[in-house]
N, C-alpha and C positions, 0 to 999 in steps of 0.2 A: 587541429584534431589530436586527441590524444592517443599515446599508444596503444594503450590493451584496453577494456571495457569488461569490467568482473560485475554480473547480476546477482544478486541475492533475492532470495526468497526468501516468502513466509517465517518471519521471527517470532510472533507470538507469545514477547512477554518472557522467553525466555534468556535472560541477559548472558548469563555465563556461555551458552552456546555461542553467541553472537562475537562478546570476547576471544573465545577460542579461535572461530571462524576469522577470524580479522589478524589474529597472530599467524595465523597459517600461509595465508593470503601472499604471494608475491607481489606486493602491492606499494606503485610509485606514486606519493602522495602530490608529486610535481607533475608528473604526464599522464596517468591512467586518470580511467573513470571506474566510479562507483555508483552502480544504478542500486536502488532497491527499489523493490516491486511489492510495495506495502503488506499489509498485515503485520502489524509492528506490537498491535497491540491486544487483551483478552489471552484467555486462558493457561497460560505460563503465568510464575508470581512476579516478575519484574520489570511491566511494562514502565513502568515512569524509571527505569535505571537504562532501559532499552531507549527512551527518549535523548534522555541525556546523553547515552550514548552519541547518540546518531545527530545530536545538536556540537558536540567536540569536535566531530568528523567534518560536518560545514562548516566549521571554521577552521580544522587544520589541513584540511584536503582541497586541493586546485578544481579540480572536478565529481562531484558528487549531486545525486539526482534522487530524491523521493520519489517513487508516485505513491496512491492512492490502493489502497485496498479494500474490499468489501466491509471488514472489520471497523475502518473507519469512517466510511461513507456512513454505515448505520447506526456509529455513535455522534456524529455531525448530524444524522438526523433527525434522533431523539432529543437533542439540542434544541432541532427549531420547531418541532413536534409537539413533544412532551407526550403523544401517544402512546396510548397503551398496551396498541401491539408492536409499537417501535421497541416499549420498554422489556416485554417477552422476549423480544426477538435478538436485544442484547443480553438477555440469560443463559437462552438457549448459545449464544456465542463465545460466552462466559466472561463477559465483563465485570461480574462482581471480583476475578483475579484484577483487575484493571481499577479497578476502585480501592480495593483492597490495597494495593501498594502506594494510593495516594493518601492511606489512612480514613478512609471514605466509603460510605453505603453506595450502594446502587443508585439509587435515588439523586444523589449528591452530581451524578455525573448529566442531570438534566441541563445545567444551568453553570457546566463544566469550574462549578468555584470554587474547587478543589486542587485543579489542577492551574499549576503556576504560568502566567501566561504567552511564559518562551513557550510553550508545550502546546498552549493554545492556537499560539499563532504556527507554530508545525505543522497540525493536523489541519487548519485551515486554508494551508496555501500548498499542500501535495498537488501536484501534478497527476492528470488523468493517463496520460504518456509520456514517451521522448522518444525521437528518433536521432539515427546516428547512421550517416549511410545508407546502405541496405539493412539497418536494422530497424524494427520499431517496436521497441519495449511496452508491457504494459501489464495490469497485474493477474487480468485472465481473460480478456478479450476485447478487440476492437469491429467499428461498423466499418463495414465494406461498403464501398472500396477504398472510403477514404478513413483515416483513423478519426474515430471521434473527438471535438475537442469544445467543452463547451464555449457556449456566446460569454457575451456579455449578459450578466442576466436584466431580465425584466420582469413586468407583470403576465406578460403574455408568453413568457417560454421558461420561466425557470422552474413551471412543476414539471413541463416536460422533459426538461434535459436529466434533470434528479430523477426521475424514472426511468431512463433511457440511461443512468450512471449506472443505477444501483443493478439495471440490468445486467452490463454489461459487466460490472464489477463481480457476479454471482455466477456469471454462465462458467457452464461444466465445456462447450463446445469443442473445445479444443483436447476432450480425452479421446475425443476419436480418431484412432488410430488411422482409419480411409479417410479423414478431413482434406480436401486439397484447397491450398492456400495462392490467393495471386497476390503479386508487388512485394513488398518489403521480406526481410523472415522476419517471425511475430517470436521475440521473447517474453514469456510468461510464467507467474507464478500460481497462486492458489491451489492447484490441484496436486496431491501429495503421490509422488512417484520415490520409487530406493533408488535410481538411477533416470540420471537425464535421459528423456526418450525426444532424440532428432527427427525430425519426421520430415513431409515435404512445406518446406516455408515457415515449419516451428521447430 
């Protein structure tokens, strides 16, 4: 087990923030872990620097852990989509910053062949959670009681589970403040706070 366990949030593209945050960091790249709790990518200008990044880090850090963030569940799913209101829906998230730094249109990012494909196999294989202990990390919320973790997919359960992702990947649930949580404490990103707010089990 490693000693300390530092979580990051929501990056979004912006690299030089990320940089900063990582020099500040008391951070043993032999014993600690490094979670990040996705949204890596959209609306800041340096998501493919912000990749790179975080592709150095798994290779020079002992312990480090992606998951998944809403951000990227909905450009994986415009991938297998190609729909129309998937393609809105990464507008409205601002992925054309995300496209933009791979030298690339909107469009470009249906059939992701723009982006080089360490990057692709990144965003493909984030993790929905991680636990550690009593902890269970994830990027804004898990199914009770137990943490969701998808199957194996098949014909018969993989639009469910990618609905029951994107849900879970999207809920606000956890800004409320009277939320009471049982089993693990729940670390989480996506909802944008000035200061860490501990509550009961998050």
């Amino acid at each position: 087990m490693a000693d300390t366990i530092f979580a990051i949030g929501d990056i979004h593209g912006c690299h030089h923030k990320l940089v900063t945050l990582l020099d500040r960091l008391p951070f043993d790249k032999t014993t600690d872990t490094l979670v990040f709790l996705g949204d890596y990518i959209n609306r800041g200008p340096d998501s493919r620097k912000v990749l790179d990044t975080l592709l150095e880090l798994e290779e020079s850090c002992a312990h480090v852990v992606f998951l998944k963030g809403n951000h990227e569940h909905a450009l994986l799913e415009y991938t297998m989509t190609g729909e129309v209101e998937d393609f809105r829906l990464l507008r409205i998230m601002g992925a054309e910053a995300t496209a933009a730094s791979y030298g690339a249109s909107l469009r470009r990012l249906a059939d992701l062949s723009c982006v080089p494909p360490e990057h692709q196999q990144f965003l493909r294989n984030l993790r929905f959670s991680f636990t550690a202990g009593n902890y269970l990390f994830t990027h804004a919320d898990c199914a009770e009681p137990q943490p969701f973790q998808p199957e194996e997919p098949t014909v018969e359960n993989t639009s469910q589970q990618r609905h029951l992702e994107a849900q879970l990947l999207s809920s606000r649930r956890f800004s409320q403040e009277t939320l009471s949580l049982h089993g693990p404490v729940v670390v989480f990103g996506h909802l944008p706070f000035s200061m860490p707010r501990p509550g009961s089990r998050k």
